[in-house]
N, C-alpha and C positions, 0 to 999 in steps of 0.2 A: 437850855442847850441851843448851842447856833444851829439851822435845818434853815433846808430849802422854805419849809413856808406849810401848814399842818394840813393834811389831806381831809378829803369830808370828816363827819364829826363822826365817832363810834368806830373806828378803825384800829386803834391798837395803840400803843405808846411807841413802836420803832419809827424810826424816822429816816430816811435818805439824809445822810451829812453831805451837804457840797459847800463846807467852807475848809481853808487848808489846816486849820489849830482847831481839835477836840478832842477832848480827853474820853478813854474810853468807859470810863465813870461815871461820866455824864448820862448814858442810854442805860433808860433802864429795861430790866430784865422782861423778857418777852415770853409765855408759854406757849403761846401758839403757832405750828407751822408758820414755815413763808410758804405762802400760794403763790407757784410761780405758771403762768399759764400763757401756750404761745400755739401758734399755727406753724411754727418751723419745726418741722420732723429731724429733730436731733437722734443721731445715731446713741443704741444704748450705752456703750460706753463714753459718752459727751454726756450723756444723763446723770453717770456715775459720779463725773468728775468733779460738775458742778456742786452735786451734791455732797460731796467728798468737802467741797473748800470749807464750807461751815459747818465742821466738827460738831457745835457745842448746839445747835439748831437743826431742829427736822426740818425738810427740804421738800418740799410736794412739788413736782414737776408735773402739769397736765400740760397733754400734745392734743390738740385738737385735730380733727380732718375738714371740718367742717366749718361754716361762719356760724351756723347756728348754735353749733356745738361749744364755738368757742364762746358769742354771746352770754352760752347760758353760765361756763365755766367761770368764765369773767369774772362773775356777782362776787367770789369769795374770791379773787385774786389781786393781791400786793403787791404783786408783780408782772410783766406783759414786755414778752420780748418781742420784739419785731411787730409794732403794730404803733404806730405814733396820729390813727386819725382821733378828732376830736370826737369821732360820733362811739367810740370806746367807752369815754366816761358816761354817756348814760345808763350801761348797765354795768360799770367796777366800780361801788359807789366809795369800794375800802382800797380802792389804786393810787399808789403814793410813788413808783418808778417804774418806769417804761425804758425798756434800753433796745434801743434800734437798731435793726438788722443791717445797716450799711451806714458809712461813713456821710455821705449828702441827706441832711433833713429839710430842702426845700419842699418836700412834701407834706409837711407839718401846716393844717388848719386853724385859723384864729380861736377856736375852740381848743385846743392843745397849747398854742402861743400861750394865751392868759390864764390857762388853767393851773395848780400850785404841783401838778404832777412832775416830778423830775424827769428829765430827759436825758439820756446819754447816748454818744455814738461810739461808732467805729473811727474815727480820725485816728491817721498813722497807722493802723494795722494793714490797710492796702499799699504802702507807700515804697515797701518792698519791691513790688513784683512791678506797681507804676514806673518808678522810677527807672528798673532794670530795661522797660519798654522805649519809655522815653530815651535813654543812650539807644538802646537800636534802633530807634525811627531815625532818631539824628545820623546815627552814623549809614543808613541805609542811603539818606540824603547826601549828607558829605562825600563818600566815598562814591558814587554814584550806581551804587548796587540795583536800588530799585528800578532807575530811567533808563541805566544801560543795561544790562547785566541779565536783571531775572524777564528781561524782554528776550533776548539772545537765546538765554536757558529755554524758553519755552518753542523756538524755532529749532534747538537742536543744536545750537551752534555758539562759538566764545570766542569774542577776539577783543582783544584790548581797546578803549575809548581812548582817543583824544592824545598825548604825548606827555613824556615824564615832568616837562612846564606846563602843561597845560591845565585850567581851572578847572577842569572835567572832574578831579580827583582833589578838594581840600580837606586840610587837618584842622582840628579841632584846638590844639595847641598851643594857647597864648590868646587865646578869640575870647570875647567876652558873653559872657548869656545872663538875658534878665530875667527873673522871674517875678510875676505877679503872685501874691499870696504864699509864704512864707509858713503854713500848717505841715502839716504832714507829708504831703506828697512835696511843696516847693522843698522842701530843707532836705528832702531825701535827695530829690535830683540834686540840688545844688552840691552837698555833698559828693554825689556819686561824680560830675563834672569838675569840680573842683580836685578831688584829690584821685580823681580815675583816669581826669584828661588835662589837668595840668590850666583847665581855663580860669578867666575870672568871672567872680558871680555880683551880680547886683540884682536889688528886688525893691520891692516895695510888699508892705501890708496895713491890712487897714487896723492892727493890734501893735498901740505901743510894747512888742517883744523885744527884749535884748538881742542885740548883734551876732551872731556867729562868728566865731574865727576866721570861717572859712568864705565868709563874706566881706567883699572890699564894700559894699553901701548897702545900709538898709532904712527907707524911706518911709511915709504915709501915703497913700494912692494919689496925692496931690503932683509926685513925681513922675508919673508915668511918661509923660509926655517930652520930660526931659530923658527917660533913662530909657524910650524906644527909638530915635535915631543913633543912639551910640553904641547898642550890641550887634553880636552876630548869628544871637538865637533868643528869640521871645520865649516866653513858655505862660501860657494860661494855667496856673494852679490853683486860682483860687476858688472858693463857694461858691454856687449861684445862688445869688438875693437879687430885690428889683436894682441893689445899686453895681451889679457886675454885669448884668444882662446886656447881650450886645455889646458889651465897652471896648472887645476886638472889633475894630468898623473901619470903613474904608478913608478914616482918617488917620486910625494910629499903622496900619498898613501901608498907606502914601508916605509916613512917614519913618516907614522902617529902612536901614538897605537896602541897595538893589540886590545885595549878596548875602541878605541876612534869610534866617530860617524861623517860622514858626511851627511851635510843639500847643497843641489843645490836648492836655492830661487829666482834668477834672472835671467837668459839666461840659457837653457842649453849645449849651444855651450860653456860653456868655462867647462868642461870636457870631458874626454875621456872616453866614457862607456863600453869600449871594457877594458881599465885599470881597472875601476872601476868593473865590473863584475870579476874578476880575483880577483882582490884582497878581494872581498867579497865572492867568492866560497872557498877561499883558506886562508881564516882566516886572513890576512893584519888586519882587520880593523872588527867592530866589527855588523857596520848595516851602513844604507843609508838611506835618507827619501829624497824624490825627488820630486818637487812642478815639475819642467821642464825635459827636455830631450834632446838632443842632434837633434833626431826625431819626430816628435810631431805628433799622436801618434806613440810612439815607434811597429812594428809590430809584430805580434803576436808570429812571431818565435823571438823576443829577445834574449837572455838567461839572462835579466836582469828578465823575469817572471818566471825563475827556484831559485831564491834569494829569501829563506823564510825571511830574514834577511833586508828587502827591504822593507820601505811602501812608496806611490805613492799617487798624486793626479793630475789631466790633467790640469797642468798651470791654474787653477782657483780659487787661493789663494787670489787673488786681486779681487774675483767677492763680489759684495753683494751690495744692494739695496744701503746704504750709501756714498758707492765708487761714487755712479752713484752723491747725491747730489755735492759730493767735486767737481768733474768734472766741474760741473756748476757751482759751486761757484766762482771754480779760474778761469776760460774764463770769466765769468762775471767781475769779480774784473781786469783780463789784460786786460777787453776792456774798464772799468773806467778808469785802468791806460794809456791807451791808446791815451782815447780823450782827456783826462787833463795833458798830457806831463808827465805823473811819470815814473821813472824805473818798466818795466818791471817783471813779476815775471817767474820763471823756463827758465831764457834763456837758452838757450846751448850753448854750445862754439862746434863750428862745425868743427873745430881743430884734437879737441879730441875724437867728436863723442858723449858727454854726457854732 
């Protein structure tokens, strides 16, 4: 049977599938529980559901409170949600997947990188409520809500900025926006501007993916440098690894419009806000909207909070009551695919870190 690669030795015959052709034939038959064992306090009926997806398999859910607690629960668990350090496997000696409580596994230890434990995330299940954020930062920018407006609101008072030609108020309309990293959160924006605001999208990623429709260019990261003078909204979506880190810097900012806008919707470690402050005090570029930070939270003496030109929200783009179903949707449905030998859904390639 094709698998990810066989966990310590005396663990069981099931196996995590993460290739996309197996038969379900192939897995043979299993008597024992899945141990599935986490420190996230799943509401009971999220316990249900899970347990619900694999019919044909008993389903042990233990909830730990504690680190020791969960250490000890560990020993007999096949499975571990939310918890992706390498220093896990010294007491899960029968741990064969691990499925991570959020979408970004930069937090993953070369002890977990090279171990044969399958890893899966949340990719795409936040991309909803990002993406939703991402148009209103832009448009808080464009239309000038944020610099004029909710400054006014807060003195008490509302009068119109600037005149019916004036730049004070642009459209979105026929503009172009690039995005970096084309997973889940880019292709959600992209979409949502494309077919919500009528613009054109180009990107780059570092995964030969096929094209979208609704994308006029999609590139290998080699293109960046050409495809950041010709938009009129960046948008940082991609992972952070050591090879995104910083890669917004005060060179691909010199070389953005004077009139162009940058959106940071996924890590904010992969700019430099010390560049990004500079070029925003000193007209580079024309506003920022920032889901993330470099610092989280950024502290008060910033000088990113001297940037009228700046709107902000504290990495909580991806919150909302909905997000929380999807979560339980897909853990339920990888632990269906689990007990009946199917490929896997959000692996990771642990390689690459995403």
């Amino acid at each position: 049977m094709a698998a990810a690669g066989a966990a310590q030795a005396g663990a069981g015959t099931r196996q995590p599938v993460v290739v996309p052709q197996v038969a379900v034939s192939d897995v043979k038959a299993q008597q024992e529980p899945l141990q599935i064992v986490t420190m996230y306090q799943f509401e009971p009926h999220e316990v249900e559901k899970i347990k619900a997806a694999a019919p044909s398999t008993r389903v042990d859910i233990t909830i730990c409170k504690t680190r020791q607690e969960f250490q000890q629960k560990a020993k007999e668990a096949e499975v571990v949600y939310g918890d992706i350090r390498g220093d896990a496997l010294q007491f899960a000696p029968k741990l064969k997947w691990v499925q991570s409580g959020g979408a970004g596994v930069e937090g993953m230890d070369e002890v977990m990188r090279n171990s044969p434990v399958v890893l899966t995330n949340y990719a795409r299940t936040f991309a909803h409520g990002i993406s939703e954020t991402a148009m209103g930062l832009l448009l808080c920018l464009t239309r000038g809500i944020s610099k004029y407006y909710m400054p006014q609101f807060a003195k008490r008072t509302m009068n119109p900025m600037g005149t019916v030609k004036s730049d004070h108020h642009t459209e979105l309309v026929g503009r172009t926006m690039g995005i970096v990293g084309m997973g889940g959160i880019g292709s959600m924006i992209a979409r949502r501007a494309y077919y919500g605001f009528d613009m054109r999208i180009v990107a780059t990623d570092a995964k030969p993916i096929p094209k979208p429709d609704f994308v006029a260019e999609l590139h290998d990261p080699g293109w960046l440098m050409t495809m950041v003078p010709q938009v009129d909204v960046l948008v940082a979506a991609a992972p952070h690894t050591p090879q995104t880190e910083r890669m917004f810097n005060e060179k691909v900012f010199r070389s953005m419009k004077k009139t162009a806008y940058f959106l940071a919707m996924s890590r904010g470690k992969l700019f430099d806000d010390q560049a990004l402050v500079k070029a925003l005090k000193e007209g580079w570029i024309a506003g920022a909207g920032l889901d993330v930070f470099p610092q989280e939270p950024p502290p008060s003496s910033h000088p990113i909070f001297d940037c009228p030109n700046v709107v902000m929200s504290a990495h909580t783009s991806g919150w909302s009551p909905d997000r929380q179903v999807r979560l339980i949707d897909l853990f339920a449905d990888n632990v269906r695919r689990y007990t009946s030998g199917l490929p896997l859904i959000n692996v990771v390639d642990k390689k690459r870190g995403y």
